[in-house]
C-alpha positions as a LaTeX table, in Angstrom:
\begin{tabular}{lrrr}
\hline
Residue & $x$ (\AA) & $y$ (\AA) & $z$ (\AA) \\
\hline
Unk1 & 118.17 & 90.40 & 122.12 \\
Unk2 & 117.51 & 91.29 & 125.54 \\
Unk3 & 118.62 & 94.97 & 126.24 \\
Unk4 & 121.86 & 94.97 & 124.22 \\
Unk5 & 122.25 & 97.34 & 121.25 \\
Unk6 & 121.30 & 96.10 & 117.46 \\
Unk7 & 121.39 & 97.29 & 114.37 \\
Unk8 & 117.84 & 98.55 & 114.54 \\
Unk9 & 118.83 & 101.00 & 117.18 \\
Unk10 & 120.76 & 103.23 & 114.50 \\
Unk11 & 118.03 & 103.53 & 112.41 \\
Unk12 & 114.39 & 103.51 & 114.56 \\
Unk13 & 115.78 & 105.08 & 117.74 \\
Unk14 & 112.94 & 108.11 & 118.73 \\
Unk15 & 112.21 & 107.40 & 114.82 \\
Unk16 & 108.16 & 108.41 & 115.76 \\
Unk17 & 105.97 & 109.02 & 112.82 \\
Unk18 & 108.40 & 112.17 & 111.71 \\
Unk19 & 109.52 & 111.66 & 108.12 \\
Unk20 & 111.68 & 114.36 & 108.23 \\
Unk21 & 113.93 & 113.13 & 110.43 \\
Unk22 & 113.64 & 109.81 & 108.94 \\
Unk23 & 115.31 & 111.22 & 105.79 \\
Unk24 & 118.11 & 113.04 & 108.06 \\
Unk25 & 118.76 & 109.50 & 109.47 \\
Unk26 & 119.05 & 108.14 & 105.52 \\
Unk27 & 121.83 & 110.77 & 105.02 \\
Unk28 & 123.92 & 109.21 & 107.55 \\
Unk29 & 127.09 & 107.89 & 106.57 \\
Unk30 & 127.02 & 105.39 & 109.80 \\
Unk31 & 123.93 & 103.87 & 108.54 \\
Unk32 & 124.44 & 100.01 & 109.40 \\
Unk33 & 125.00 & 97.48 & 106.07 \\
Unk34 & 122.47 & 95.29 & 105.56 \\
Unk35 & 123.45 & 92.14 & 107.68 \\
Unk36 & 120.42 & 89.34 & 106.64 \\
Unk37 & 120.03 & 87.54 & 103.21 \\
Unk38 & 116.83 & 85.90 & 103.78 \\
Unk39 & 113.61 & 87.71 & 104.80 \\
Unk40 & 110.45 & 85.15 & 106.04 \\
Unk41 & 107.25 & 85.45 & 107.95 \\
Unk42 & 106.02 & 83.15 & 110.65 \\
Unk43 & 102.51 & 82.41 & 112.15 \\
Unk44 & 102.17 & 82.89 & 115.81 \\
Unk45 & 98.71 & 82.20 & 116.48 \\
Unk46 & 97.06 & 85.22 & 114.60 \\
Unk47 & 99.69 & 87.24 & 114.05 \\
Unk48 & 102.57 & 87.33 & 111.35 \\
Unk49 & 106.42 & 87.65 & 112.45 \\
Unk50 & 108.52 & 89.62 & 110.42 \\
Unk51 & 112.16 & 87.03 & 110.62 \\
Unk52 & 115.01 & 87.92 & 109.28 \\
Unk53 & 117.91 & 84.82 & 108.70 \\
Unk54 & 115.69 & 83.00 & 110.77 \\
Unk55 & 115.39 & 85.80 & 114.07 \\
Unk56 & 112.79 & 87.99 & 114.39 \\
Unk57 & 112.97 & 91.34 & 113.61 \\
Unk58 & 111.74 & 93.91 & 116.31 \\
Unk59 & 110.72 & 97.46 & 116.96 \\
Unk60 & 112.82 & 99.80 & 118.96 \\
Unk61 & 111.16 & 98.85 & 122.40 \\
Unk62 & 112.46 & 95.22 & 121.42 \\
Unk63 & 109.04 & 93.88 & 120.57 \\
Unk64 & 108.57 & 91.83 & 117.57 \\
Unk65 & 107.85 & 92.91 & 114.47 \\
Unk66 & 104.55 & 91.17 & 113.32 \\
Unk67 & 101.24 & 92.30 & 112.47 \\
Unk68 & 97.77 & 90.66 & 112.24 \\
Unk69 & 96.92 & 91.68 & 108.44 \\
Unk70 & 98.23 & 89.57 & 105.89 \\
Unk71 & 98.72 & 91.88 & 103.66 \\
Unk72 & 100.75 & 94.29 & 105.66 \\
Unk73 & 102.93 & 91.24 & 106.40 \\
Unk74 & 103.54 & 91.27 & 103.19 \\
Unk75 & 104.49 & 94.30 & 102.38 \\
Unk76 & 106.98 & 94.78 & 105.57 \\
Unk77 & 108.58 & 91.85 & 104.08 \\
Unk78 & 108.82 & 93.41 & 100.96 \\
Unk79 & 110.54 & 95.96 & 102.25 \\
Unk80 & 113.13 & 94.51 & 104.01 \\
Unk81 & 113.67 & 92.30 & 101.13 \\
Unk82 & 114.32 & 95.46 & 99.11 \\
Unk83 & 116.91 & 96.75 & 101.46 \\
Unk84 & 119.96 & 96.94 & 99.39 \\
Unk85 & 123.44 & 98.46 & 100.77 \\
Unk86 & 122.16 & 100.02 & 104.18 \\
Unk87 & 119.36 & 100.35 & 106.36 \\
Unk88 & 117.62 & 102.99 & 105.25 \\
Unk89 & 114.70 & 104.86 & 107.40 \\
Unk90 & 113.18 & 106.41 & 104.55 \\
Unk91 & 113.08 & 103.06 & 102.69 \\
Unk92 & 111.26 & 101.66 & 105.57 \\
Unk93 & 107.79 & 103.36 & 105.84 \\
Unk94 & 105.32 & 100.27 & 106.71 \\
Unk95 & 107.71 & 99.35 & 109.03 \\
Unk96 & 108.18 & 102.80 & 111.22 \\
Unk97 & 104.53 & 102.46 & 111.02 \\
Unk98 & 104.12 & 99.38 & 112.58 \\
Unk99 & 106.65 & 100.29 & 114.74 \\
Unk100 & 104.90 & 102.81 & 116.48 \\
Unk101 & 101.86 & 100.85 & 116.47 \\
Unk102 & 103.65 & 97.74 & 118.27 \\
Unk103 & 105.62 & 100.09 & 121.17 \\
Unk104 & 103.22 & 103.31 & 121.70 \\
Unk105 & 99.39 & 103.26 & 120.00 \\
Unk106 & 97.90 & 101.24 & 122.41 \\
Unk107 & 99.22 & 102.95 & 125.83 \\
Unk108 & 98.65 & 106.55 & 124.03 \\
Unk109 & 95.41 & 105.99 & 122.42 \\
Unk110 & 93.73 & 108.89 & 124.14 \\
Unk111 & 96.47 & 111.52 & 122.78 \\
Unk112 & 96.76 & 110.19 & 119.57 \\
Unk113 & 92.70 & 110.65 & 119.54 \\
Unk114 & 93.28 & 113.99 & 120.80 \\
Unk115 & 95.94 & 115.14 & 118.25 \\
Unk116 & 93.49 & 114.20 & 115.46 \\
Unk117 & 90.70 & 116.61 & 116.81 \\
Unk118 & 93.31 & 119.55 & 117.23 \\
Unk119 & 93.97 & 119.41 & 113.71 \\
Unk120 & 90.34 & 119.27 & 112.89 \\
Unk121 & 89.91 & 122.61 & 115.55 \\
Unk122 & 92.27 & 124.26 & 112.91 \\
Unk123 & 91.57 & 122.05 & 109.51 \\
Unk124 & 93.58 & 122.67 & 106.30 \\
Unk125 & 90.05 & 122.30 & 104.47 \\
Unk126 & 88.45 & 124.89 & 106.44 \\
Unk127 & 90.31 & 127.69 & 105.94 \\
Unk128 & 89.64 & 129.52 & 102.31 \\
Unk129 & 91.20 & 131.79 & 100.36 \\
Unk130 & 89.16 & 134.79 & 99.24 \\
Unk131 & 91.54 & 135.59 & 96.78 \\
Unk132 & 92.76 & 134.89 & 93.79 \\
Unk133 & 89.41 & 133.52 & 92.22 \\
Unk134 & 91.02 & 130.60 & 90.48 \\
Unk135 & 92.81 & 129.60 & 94.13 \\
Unk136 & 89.14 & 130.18 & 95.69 \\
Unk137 & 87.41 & 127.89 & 93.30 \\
Unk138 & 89.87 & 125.57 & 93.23 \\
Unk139 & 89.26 & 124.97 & 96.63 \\
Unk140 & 85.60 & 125.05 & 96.66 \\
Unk141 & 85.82 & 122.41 & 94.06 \\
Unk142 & 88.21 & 120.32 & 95.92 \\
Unk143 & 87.61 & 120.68 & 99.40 \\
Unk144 & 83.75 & 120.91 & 99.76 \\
Unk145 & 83.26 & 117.38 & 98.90 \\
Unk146 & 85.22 & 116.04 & 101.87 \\
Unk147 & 83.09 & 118.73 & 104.38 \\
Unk148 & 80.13 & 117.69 & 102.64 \\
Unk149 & 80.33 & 113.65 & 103.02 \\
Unk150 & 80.79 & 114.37 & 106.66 \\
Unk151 & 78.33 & 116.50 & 107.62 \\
Unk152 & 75.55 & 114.35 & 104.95 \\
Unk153 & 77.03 & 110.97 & 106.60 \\
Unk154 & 77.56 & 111.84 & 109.82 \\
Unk155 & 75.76 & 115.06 & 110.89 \\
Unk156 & 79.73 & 116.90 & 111.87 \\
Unk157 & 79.45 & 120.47 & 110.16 \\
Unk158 & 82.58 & 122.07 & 110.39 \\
Unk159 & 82.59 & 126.17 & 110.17 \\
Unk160 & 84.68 & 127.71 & 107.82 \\
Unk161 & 87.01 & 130.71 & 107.72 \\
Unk162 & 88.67 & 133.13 & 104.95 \\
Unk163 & 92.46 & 133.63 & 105.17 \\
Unk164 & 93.87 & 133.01 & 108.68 \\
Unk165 & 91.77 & 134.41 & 110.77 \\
Unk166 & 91.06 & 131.36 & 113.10 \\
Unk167 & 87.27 & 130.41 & 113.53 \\
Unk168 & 86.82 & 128.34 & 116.97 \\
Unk169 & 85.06 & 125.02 & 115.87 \\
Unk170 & 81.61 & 123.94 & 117.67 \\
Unk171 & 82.97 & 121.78 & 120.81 \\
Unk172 & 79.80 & 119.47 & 119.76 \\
Unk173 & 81.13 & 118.81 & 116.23 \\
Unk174 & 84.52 & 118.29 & 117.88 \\
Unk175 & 83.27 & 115.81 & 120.45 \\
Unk176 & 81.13 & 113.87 & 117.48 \\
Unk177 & 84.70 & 114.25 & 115.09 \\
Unk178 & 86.47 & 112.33 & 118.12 \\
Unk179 & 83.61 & 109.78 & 118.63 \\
Unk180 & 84.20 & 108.91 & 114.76 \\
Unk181 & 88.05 & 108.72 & 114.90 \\
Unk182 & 87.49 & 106.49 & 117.94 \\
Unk183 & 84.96 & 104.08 & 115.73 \\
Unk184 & 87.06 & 103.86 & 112.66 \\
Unk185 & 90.64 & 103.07 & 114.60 \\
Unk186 & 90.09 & 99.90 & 114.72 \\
Unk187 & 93.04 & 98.91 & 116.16 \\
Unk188 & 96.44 & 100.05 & 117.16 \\
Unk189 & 97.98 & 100.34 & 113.42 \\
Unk190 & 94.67 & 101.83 & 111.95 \\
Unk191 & 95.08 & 104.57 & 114.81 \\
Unk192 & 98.28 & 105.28 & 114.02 \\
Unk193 & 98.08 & 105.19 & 110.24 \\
Unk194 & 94.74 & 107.95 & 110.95 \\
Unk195 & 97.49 & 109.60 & 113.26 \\
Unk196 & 99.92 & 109.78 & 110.60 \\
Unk197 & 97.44 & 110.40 & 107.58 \\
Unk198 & 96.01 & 113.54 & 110.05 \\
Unk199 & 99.68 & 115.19 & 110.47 \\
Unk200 & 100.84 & 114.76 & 106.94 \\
Unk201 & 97.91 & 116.35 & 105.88 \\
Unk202 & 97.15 & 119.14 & 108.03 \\
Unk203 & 93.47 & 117.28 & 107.77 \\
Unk204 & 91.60 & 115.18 & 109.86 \\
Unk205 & 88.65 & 116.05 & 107.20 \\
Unk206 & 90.81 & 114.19 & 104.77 \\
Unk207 & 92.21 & 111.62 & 106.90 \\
Unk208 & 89.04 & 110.48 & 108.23 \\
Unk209 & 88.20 & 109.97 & 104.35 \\
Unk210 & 90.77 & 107.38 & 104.00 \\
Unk211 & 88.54 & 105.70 & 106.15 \\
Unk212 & 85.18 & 105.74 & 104.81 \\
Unk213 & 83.53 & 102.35 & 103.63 \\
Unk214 & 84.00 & 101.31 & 99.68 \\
Unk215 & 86.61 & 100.98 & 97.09 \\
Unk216 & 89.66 & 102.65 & 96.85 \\
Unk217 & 89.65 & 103.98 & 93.17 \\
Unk218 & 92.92 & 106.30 & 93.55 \\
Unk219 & 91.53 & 107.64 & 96.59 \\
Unk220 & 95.15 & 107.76 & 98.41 \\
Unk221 & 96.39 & 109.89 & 95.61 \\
Unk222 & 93.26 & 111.85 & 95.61 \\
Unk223 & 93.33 & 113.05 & 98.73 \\
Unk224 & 96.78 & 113.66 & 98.88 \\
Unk225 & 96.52 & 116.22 & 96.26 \\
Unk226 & 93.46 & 117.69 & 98.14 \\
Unk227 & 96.11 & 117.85 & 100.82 \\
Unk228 & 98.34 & 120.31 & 98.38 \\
Unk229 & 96.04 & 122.46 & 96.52 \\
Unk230 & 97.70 & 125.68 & 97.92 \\
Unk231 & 100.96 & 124.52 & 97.32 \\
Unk232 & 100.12 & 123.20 & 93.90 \\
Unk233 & 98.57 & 126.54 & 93.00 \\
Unk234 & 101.91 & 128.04 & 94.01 \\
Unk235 & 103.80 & 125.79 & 92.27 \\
Unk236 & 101.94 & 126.63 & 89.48 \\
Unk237 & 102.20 & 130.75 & 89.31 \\
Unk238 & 105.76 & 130.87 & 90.90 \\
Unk239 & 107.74 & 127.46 & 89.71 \\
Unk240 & 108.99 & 124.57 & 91.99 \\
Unk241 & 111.39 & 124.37 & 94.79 \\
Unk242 & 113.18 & 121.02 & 94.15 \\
Unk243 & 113.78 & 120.91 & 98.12 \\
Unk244 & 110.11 & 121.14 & 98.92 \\
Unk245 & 109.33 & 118.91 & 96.01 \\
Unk246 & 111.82 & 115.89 & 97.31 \\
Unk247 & 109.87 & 116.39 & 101.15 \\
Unk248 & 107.13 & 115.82 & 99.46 \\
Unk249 & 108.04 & 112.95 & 98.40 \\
Unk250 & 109.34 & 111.37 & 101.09 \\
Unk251 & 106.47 & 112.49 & 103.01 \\
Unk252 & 104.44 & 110.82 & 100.52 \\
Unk253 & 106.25 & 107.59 & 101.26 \\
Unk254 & 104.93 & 108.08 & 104.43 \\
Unk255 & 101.36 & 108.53 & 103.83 \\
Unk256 & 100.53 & 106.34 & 101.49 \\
Unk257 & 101.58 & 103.58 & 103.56 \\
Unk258 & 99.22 & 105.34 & 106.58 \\
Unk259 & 96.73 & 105.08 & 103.41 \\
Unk260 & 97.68 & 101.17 & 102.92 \\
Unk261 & 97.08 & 100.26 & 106.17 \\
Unk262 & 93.76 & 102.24 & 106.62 \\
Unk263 & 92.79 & 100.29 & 103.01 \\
Unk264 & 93.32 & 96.84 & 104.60 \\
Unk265 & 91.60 & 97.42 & 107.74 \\
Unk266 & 89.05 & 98.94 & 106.26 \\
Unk267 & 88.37 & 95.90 & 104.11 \\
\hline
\end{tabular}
């Protein structure tokens, strides 16, 4: 393809990990049509190339799509074989993911690291409600689990704070928090799926848990809903806005492909 424009420009161009603007892009009207009627992987020594009519697909930096794990093979395939009209962004999770992994993981390993501990300096799970009880309890009940698994497992205790009032975490927890993210990105898609998980979150308490060793037992949709106990509460007393509800959803797309990947590299 060389540095001439494709149809992959249109939809991944500056794509990143933002779902948002992956669902403005799915609004366009200039989308392009879907212009391949066979989807097909091929073996290049470990890896897995994503082809489409034959020609492989590739990221927005013109590298190929492909991927080491099997099973993520499969799925991008899957998705491109689901493609119907137009090439939709938002339709396309697995493959912004690997995406990103492919063009910008490796050479910004250090700042992806580095985002992940500035969410845990400020993490959804440590900051409590005092009021109402139910809200209180309901995140005592949801949220302690997570804080306790990490400190039992791996000696990170993580202060905790009512309201907003922001409480400075220990720069030793921190450091040990970073040293674990480090460990469990295994490579450049499990960083960026712990990336992604950490952001759609607001956690890196609860994305480092899509991590941990052992079976997945609904675990993705567990912690996602650990991610939205204030909002569910809210939902709950005051009704739902359909707007926030169909984000959620697309950012949901998003994360439980972060949550795939993290599942097969894990394993």
């Amino acid at each position: 393809m060389g540095n001439k424009s494709s149809p992959f420009d249109a939809v991944f161009e500056s794509s990143g990990l933002d779902p948002m603007e992956a669902a403005q892009r799915s609004m366009r009207s200039d989308l392009p049509k879907r212009f391949w009627s066979e989807v097909s992987l091929k073996r290049d020594g470990v890896s897995l190339q994503v082809l489409l009519d034959g020609r492989p697909a590739r990221t927005p930096a013109r590298n190929l799509l492909a991927t080491c794990h099997e099973a993520l093979a499969q799925e991008l395939k899957a998705e491109w074989e689901a493609v119907e009209d137009r090439l939709d962004p938002s339709t396309l999770p697995m493959t912004r993911l690997i995406n990103v992994a492919i063009d910008r993981a490796e050479e910004q390993r250090d700042a992806l690291l580095d985002e992940v501990v500035s969410y845990a300096n400020s993490d959804l799970v440590c900051y409590r409600a005092s009021l109402p009880n139910g809200l209180a309890e309901r995140q005592r009940t949801v949220w302690d689990p997570y804080l306790d698994r990490l400190k039992t497992h791996h000696g990170i205790a993580l202060l905790l704070a009512e309201s907003v009032m922001h409480v400075e975490q220990e720069p030793e927890m921190l450091a040990a928090l970073r040293v674990l993210a480090d460990k469990r990105a295994l490579d450049a898609e499990t960083l960026t799926a712990l990336n992604m998980a950490t952001t759609l979150t607001g956690s890196a308490v609860l994305a480092l848990a899509l991590t941990e060793p052992g079976e997945d037992g609904g675990r993705a949709k567990a912690i996602w809903q650990a991610a939205h106990v204030d909002e569910d509460w809210n939902r709950q007393q005051w009704g739902e806005d359909r707007e926030a509800a169909g984000l959620r959803a697309l950012r949901w797309r998003d994360f439980e492909a972060a949550a795939r990947v993290l599942s097969v590299t894990r394993a």
